[in-house]
C-alpha positions as CSV (number, residue, x, y, z in Angstrom):
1,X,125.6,108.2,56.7
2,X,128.7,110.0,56.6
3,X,130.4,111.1,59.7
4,X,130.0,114.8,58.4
5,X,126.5,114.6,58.2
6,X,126.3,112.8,61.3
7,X,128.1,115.5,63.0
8,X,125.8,118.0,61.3
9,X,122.7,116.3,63.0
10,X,124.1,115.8,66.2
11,X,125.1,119.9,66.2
12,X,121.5,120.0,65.6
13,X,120.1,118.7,67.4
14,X,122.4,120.0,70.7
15,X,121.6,123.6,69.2
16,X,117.8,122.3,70.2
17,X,118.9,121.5,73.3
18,X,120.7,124.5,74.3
19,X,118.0,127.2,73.6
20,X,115.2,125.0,74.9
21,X,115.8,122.7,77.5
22,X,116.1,123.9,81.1
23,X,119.6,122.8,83.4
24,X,117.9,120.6,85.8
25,X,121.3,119.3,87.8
26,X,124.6,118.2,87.5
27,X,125.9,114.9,89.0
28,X,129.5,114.0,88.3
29,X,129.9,114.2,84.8
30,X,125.8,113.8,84.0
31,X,124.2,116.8,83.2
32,X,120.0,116.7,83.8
33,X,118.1,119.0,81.5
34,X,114.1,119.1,80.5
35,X,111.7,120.8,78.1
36,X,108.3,120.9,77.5
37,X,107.9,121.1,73.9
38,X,105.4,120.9,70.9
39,X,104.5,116.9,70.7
40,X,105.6,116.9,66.6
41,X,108.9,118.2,67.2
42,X,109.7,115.9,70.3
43,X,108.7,113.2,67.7
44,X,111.1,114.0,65.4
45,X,113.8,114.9,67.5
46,X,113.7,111.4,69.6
47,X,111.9,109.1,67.4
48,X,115.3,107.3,67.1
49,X,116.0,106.5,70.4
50,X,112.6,106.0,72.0
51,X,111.5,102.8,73.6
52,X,108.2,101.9,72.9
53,X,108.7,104.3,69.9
54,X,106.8,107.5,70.7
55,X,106.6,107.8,66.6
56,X,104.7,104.4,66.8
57,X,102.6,105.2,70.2
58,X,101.5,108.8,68.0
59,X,100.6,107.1,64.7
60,X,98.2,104.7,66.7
61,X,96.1,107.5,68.4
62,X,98.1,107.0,72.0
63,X,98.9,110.4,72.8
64,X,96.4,112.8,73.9
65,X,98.0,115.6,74.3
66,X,99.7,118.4,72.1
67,X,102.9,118.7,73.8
68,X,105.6,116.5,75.6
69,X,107.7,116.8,78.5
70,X,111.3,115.0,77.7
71,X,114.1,114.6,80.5
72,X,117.4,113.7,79.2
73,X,120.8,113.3,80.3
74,X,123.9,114.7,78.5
75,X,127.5,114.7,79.3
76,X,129.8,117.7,80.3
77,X,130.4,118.0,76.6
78,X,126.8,118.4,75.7
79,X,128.1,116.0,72.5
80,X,126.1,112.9,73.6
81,X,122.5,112.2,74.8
82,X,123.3,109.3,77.5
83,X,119.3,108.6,78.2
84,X,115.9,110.6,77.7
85,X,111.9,109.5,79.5
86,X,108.7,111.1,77.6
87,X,106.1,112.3,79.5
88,X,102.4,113.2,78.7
89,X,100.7,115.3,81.4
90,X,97.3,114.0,81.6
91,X,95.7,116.5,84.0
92,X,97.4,118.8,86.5
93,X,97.8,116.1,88.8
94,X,98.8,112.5,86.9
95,X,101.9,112.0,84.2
96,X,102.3,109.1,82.2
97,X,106.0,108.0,81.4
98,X,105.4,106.9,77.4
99,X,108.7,106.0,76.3
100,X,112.1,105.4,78.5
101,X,115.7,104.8,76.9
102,X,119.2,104.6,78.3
103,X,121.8,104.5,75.5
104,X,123.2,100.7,75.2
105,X,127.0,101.9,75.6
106,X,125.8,103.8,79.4
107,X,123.4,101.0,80.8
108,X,124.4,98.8,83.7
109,X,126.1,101.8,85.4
110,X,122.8,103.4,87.3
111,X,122.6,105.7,85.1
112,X,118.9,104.4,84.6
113,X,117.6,104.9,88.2
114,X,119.5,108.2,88.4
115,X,117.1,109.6,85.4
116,X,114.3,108.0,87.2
117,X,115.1,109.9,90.1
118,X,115.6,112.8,87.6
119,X,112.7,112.8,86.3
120,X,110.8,112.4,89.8
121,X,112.3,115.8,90.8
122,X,110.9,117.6,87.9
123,X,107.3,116.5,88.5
124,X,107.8,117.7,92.1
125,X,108.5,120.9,90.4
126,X,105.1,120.8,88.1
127,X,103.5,119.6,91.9
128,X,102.5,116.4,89.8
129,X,101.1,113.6,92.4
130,X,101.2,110.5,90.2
131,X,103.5,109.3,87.4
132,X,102.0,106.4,85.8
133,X,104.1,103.8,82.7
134,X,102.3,101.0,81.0
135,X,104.7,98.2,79.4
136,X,103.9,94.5,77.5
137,X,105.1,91.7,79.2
138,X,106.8,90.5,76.0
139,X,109.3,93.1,75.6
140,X,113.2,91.8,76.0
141,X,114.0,94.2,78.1
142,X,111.0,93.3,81.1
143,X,112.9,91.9,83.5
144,X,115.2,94.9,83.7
145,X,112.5,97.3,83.6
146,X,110.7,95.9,87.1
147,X,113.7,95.6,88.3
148,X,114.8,99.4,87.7
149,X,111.0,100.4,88.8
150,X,111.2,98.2,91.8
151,X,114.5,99.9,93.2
152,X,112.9,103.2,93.0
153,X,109.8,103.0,94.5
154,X,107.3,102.0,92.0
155,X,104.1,100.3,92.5
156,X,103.6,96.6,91.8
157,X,102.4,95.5,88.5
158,X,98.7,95.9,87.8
159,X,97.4,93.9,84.8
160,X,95.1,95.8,82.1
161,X,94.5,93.7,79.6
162,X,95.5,90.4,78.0
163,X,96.8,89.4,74.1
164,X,96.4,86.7,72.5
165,X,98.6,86.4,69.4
166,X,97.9,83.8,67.0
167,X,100.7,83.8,64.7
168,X,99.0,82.0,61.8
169,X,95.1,82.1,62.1
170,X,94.7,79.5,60.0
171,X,95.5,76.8,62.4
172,X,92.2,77.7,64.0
173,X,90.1,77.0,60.9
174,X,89.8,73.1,61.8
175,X,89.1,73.6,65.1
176,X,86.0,72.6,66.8
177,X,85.3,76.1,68.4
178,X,85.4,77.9,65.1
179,X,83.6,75.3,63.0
180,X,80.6,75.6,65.3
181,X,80.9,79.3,66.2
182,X,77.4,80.7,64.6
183,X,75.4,83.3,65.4
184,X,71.6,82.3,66.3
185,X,69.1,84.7,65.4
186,X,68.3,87.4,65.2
187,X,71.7,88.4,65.1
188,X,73.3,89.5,62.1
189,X,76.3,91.5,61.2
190,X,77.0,94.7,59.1
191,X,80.2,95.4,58.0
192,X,82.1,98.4,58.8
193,X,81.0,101.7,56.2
194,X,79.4,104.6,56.3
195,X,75.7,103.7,57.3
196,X,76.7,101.1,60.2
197,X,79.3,103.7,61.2
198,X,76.0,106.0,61.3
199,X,74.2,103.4,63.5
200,X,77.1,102.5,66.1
201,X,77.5,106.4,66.8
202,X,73.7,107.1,67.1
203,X,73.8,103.9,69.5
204,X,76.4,105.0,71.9
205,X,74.6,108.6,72.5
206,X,71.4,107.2,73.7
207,X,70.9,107.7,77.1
208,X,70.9,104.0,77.9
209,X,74.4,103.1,76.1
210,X,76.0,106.6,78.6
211,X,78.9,104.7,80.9
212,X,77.9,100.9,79.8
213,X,81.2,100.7,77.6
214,X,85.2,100.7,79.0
215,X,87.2,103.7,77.4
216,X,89.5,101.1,76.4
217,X,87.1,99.1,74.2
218,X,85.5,102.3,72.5
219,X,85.2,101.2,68.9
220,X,85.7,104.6,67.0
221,X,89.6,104.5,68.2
222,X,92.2,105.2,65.7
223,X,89.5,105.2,62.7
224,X,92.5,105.8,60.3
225,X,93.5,101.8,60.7
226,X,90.5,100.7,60.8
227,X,90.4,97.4,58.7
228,X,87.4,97.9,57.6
229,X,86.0,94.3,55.9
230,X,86.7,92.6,59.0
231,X,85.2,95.2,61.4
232,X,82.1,94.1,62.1
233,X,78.9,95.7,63.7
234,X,76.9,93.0,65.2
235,X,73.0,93.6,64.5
236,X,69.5,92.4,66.3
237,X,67.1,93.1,64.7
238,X,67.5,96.8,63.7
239,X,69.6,97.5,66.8
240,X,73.2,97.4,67.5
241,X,74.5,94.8,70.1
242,X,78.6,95.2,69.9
243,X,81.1,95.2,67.4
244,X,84.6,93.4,66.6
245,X,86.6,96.7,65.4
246,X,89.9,95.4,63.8
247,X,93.6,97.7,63.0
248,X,96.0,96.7,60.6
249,X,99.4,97.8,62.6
250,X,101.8,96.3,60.0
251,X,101.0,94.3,56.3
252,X,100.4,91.1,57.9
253,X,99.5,91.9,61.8
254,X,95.9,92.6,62.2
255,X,94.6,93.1,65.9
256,X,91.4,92.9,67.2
257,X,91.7,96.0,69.3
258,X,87.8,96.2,70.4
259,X,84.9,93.9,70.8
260,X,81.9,94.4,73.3
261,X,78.4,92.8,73.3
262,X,75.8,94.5,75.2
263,X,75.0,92.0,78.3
264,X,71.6,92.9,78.3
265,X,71.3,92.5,74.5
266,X,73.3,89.1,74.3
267,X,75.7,86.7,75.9
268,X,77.8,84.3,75.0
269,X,78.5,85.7,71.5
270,X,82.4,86.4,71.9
271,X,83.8,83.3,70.2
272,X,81.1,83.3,67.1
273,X,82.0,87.3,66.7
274,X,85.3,86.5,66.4
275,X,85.6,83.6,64.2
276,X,83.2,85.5,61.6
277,X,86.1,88.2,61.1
278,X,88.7,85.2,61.2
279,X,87.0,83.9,58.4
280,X,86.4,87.4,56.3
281,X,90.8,87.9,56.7
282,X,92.0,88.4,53.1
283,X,95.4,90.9,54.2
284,X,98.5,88.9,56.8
285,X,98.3,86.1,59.2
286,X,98.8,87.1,62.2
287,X,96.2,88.2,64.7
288,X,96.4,89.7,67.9
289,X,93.0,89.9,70.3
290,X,93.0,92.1,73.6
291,X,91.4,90.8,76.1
292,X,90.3,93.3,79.6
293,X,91.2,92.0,82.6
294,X,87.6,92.0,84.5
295,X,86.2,90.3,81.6
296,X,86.7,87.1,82.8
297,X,84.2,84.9,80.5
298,X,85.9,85.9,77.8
299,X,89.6,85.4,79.4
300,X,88.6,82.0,80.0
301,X,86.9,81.5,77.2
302,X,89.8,82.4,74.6
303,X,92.4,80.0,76.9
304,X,89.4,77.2,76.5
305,X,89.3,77.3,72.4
306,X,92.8,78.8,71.3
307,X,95.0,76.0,70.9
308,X,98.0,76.4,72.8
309,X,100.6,75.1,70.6
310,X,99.4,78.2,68.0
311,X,98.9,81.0,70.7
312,X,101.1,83.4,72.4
313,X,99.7,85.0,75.5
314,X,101.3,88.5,77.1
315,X,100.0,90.9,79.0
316,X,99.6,95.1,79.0
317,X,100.6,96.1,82.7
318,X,100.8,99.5,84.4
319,X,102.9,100.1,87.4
320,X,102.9,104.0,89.4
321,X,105.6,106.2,91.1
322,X,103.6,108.2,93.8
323,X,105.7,112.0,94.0
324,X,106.2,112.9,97.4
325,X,105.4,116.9,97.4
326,X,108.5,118.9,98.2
């Protein structure tokens, strides 16, 4: 890019800034602004320096809500962006903190905890009670992040669920778990189309299905990535019992974002459900399962087969900053 059209953007993007973010404070030379703007054009205007990607998080079905609140911090200049936090507003009394970035050249220096503390004023000023941030225990950055959420006054880190990441899922084919993992009958499986699509919705409304399944594991989520030939609707008789519902997040990384078996309808079905889609892959090699962290059986039951060697294990955690009212 040419350092013309570099400084064109930049303009740009300050001339954004200037007729709609609101002056927050001033500290030395930091300058605190914020806006509340239309979720598409927060997207595009911060996609580049987002972390997790809020272009990532919005392709996956993440965000909720049709706008976003963005703190940032400029210099006196107004010429550079030195660090911005996105913010959903889930209802009039939660926030959740989706994406958090200092710029590499301006880290080290506090500049982090002062945005923190930045963006803590401004949900005093919305009379927000909770500000809630969800991170993977993978990321590089980890250890810096509880540390910068530990000096100002977050809570300590809850665990919601946990990944397995198998980065080749053929070293599982020979192994002892998947060579036996049937189904008995009557159990069956449909795969994922238009009539067992039909069936799994017309399940979930009955009256008896109302509260049995976790938000988290609802299987209709992000229906654009479904993989459909290994998203499987597991069957007895002419009923549905739970489902393995697959995403394909890159060309070769499939996860399995959602698998439930009604307990009253089944048990001890997990590991058979999930080797039948291991063995219907034909797209990648690398598969990711989520695991919830009350479902125990199932927690133990994937560290009991998966062998180690060929399994990465990391965790989604959620920490909170209570907002002290004003």
């Amino acid at each position: 890019m040419s350092k013309e059209l570099q400084d064109k953007q930049i303009s740009k993007f300050f001339d954004i800034i200037y007729r709609n973010f609101k002056f927050l404070k001033e500290e030395g030379d930091v300058f605190y602004h914020f806006w509340y703007g239309d979720k598409k054009q927060v997207i595009r205007m911060f996609q580049g320096m987002s972390f997790p990607s809020i272009k990532d998080q919005e392709a996956m079905g993440k965000i909720k809500t049709d706008k976003l609140l963005v703190v940032c911090a400029t210099n006196r200049e107004k010429e550079m962006v030195y660090g911005a936090g996105i913010i959903s507003l889930e209802s009039k009394d939660v926030a959740h903190l989706l994406s958090f970035v200092i710029h590499p050249e301006h880290r080290n220096n506090n500049l982090g905890k002062d945005l923190i503390r930045a963006i803590e004023e401004v949900m005093k000023l919305l009379n927000l009670a909770l500000l809630k941030t969800k991170f993977r225990t993978y990321w590089k950055s980890n250890e810096h992040w509880n540390k910068l959420l530990d000096k100002t006054g977050w809570t300590a880190p809850q665990t919601l669920i946990y990944y397995f990441t198998i980065p080749d899922i053929k070293t599982q084919f020979d192994t002892q778990w998947f060579k036996y993992a049937k189904l008995p009958e009557p159990f069956y499986i449909e795969e994922w189309g238009r009539e067992s699509l039909k069936k799994l919705k017309d399940t979930l409304a009955l009256p008896e299905w109302q509260g049995m399944v976790p938000e988290s594991l609802n299987p209709i989520q992000m229906p654009k990535k479904i993989l459909p030939h290994v998203s499987l609707i597991l069957m007895k008789g002419n009923e549905v019992a739970g489902w393995l519902i697959c995403h394909l997040l890159e060309e070769d990384i499939v996860q399995a974002t959602s698998m439930y078996i009604n307990p009253k309808m089944g048990k001890g079905l997990g590991m058979a459900l999930i080797a039948e889609g291991s063995k219907r892959r034909k797209l990648g090699v690398q598969v990711i399962f989520m695991v919830e962290k009350h479902n125990h059986k199932m927690l133990n039951m994937v560290r009991k087969h998966f062998d180690r060697k060929s399994t990465n294990e990391y965790e989604l955690q959620s920490r909170s900053l209570v907002i002290e009212k004003r």
